[in-house]
Each structure stands twice: as C-alpha cells, then as structure tokens.
Backbone as a ProteinNet text record, in pm:
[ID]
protein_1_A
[PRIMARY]
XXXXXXXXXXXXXXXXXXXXXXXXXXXXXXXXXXXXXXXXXXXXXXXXXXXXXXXXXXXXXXXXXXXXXXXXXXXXXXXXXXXXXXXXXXXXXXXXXXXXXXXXXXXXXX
[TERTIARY]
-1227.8	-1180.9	-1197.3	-1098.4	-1120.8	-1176.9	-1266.6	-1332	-1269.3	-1223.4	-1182.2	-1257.6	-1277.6	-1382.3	-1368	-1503.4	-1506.4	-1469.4	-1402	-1284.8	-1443.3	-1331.2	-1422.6	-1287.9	-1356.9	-1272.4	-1264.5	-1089.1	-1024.2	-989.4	-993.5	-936.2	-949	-986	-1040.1	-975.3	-919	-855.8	-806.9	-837.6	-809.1	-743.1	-623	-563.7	-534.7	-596.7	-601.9	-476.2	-317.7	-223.8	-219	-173.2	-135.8	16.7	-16.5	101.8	272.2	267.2	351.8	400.9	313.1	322.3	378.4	369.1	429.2	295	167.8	42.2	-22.4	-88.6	-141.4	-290.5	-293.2	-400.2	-306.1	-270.5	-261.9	-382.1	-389.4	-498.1	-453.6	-557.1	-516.5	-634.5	-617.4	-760.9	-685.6	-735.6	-717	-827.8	-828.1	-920.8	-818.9	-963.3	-924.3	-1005.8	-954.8	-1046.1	-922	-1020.3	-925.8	-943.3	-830.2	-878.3	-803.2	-855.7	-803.1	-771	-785.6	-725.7	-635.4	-599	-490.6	-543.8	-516.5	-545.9	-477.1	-547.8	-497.1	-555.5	-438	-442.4	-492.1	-568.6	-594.9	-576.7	-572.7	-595.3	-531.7	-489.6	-450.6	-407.9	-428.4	-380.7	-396.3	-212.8	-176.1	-93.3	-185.2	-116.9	-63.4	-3.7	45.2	15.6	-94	-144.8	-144	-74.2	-44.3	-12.7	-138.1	-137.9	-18.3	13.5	126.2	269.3	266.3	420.7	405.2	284.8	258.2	132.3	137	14.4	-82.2	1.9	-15.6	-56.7	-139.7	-128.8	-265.1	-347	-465.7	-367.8	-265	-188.7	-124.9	-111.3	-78.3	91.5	166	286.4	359.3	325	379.3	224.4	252	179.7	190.4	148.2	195.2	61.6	66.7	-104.9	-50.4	-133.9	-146.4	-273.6	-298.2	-404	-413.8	-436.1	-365.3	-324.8	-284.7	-266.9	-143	-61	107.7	83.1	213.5	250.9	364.3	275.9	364	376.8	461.9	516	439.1	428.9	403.9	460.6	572.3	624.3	606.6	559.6	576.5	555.4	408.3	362.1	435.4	540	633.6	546.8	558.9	503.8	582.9	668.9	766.8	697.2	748.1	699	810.2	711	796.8	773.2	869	876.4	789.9	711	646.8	672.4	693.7	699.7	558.5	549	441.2	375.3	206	167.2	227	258.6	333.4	486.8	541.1	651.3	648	562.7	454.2	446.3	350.5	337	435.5	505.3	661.4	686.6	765.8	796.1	744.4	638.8	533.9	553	521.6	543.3	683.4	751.4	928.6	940.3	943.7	921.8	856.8	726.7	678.8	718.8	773.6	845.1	974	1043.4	1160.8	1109.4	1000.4	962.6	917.1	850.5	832.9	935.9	1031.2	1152.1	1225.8	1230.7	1304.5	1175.5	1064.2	1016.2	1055.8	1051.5	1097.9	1232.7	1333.7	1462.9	1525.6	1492.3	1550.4	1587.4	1689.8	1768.4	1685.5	1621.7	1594.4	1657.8
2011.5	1952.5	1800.2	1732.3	1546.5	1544.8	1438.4	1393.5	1245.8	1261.3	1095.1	1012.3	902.2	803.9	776.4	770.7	740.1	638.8	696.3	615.5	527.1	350.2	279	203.9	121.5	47.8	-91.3	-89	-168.2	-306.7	-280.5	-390.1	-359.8	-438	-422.6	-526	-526.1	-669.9	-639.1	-783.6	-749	-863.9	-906.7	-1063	-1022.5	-1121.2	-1099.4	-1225.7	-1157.2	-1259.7	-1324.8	-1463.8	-1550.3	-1504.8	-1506.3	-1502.3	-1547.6	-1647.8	-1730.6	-1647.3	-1591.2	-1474.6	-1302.8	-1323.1	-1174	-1071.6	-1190.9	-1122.9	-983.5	-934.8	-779.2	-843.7	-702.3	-698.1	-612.2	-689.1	-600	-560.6	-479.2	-385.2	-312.7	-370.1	-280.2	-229.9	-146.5	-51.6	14.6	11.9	51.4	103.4	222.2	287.8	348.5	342	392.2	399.1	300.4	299	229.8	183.1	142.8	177.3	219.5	315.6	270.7	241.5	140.4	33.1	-56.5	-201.5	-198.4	-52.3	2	41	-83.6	6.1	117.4	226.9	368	377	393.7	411.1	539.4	536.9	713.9	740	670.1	629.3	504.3	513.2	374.6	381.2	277.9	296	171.2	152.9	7.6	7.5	-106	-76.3	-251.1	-226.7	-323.6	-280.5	-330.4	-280.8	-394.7	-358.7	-430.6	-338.1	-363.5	-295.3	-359.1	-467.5	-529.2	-474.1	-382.9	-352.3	-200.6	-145.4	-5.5	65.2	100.2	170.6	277.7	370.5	484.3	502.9	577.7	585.5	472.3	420.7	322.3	191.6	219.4	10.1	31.6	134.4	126.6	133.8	16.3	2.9	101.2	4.9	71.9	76.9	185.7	239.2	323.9	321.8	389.8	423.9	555.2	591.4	719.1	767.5	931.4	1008.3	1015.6	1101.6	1221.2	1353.8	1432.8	1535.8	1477.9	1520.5	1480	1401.4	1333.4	1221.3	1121.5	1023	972	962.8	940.1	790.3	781	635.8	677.3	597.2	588.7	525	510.4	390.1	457.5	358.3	376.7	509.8	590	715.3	829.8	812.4	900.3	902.2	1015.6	1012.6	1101.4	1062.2	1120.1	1124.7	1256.6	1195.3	1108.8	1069.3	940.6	953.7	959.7	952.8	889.4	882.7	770.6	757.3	634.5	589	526.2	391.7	366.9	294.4	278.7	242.8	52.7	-15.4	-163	-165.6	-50.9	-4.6	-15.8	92.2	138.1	2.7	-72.7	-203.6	-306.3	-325.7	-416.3	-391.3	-208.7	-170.5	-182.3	-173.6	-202.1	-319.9	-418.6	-572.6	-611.7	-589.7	-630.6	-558.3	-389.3	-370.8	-407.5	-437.7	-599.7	-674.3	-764.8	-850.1	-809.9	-734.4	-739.4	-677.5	-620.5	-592.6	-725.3	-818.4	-928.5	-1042.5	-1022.2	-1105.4	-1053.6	-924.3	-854.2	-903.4	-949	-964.4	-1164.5	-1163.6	-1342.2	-1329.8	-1236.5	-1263.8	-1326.8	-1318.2	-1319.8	-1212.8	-1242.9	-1135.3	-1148.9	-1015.7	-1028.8	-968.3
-2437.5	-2314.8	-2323.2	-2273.5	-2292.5	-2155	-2194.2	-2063.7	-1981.1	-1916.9	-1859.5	-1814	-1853.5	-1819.4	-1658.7	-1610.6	-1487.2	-1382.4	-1286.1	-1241.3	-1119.6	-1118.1	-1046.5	-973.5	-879	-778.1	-862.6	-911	-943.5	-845.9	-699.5	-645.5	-497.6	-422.6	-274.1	-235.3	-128.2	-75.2	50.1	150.6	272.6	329.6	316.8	389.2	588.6	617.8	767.5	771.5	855	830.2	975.8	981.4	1013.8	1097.8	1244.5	1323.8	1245.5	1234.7	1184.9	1010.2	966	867.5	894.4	1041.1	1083.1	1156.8	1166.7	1179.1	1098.2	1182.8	1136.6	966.9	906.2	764.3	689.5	588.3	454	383.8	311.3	321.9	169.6	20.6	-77.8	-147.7	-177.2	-258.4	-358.8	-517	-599.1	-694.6	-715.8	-836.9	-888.5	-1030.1	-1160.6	-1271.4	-1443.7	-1526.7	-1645.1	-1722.3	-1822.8	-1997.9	-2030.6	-2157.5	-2263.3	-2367.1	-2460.4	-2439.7	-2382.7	-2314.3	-2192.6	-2199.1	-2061.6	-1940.9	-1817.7	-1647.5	-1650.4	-1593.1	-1577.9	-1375.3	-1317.9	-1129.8	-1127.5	-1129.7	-1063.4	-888.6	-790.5	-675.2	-581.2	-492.1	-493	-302.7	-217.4	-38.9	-39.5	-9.9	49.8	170.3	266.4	407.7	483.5	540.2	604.8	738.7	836.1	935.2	1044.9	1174.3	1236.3	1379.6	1479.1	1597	1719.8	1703.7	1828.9	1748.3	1639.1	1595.8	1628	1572.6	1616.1	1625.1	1770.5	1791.4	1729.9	1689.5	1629.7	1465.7	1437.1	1278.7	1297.1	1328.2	1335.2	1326.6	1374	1376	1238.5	1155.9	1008.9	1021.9	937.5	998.9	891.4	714.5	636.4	553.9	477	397.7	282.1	145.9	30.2	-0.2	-40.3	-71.6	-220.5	-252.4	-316.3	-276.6	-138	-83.6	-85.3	-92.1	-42.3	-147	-247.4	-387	-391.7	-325.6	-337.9	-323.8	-358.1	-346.6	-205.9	-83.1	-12.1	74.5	155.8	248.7	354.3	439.7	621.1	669.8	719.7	821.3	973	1072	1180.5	1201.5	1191.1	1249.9	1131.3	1078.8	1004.1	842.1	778.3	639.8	605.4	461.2	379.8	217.9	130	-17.2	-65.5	-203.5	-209.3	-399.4	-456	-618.9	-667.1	-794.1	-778	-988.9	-1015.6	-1144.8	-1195.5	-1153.8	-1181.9	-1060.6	-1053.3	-935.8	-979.5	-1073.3	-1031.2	-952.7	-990.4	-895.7	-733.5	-719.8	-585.4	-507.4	-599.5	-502.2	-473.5	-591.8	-573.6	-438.7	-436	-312	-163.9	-203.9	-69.1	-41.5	-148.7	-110	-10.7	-82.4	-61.7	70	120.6	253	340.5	318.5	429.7	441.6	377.5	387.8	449.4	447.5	534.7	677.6	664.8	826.4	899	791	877	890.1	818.6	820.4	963.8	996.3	1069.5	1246.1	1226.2	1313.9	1367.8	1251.4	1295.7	1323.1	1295.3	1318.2	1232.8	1058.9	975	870.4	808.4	760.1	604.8	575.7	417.3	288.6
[MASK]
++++++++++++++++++++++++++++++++++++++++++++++++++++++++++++++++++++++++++++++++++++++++++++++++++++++++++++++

C-alpha cells in the first residue's frame, strides 16, 4: 500500500476588501503536501463573502470548495457540482467570477 505524505495547510488567507473594491472577505484555505518538488491540493475552500450582497449561506456569495467528497460552486445560497481539472483552474475561475460580481456591483461591464 503507498502511503501519502501528510497533508498540511498550504495557504490561509483572509483580504478584508475595501468598499470601493466591491467590499465583503475573500477567504482562501488550501491543504495538501508536496511530493517530489510537486504541490499536490488535497483540499481546498475559496469564498468571496460578502453579507450586504447576501444574507444567506454565512454572507458566502461565491464559493468553490471539494467538501463533501465533490467539487462544487456556491453562488448566492445555490450549490451545483462543478468539473474540476486542476485546483489553478479552480482558482482562475473563482478569481475572474468575483470580479465580474464586483464589476456588476459598481455598474461595470466585465
């Protein structure tokens, strides 16, 4: 049986945003381990959390996690699965859909 090296917290991060930024906390946590020179995600919940856009869900607007034993989205109270390639994919996506939610809050087109 291979044993997998023990997974540790890759990345904790919490930006508290700036009105003028679209407000709310992005919010990223990543575990894992790295094996041969290679990060390997075993884990991973990224949120874009923002209670004056939505109440529900703890203020969590969008969100990409693999909790659960899937890989799924959260927008706005709703959770769908969601394909998943690789977790730099994952976050691109996450990124770029904040951003058009907060573009869409200033009243610009992204």
């Amino acid at each position: 049986m291979v044993k997998l090296p023990k997974e540790t917290l890759l990345e904790q991060e919490r930006f508290e945003l700036k009105p003028k930024s679209g407000g709310g906390i992005l919010n990223y946590e990543v575990w894992g381990y790295v094996s041969m020179g290679k990060t390997v995600v075993t884990r991973y919940n990224l949120a874009y959390i923002n209670h004056a856009i939505h109440s529900g869900d703890n203020g969590r607007v969008l969100g990409f996690d693999n909790a659960h034993g899937y890989h799924h989205r959260h927008y706005l109270g709703e959770v769908e699965a969601v394909e998943f390639v690789t977790y730099e994919a994952t976050l691109e996506r996450f990124q770029q859909e904040w951003l058009t939610i907060v573009n869409q809050i200033r009243g610009k087109k992204s």
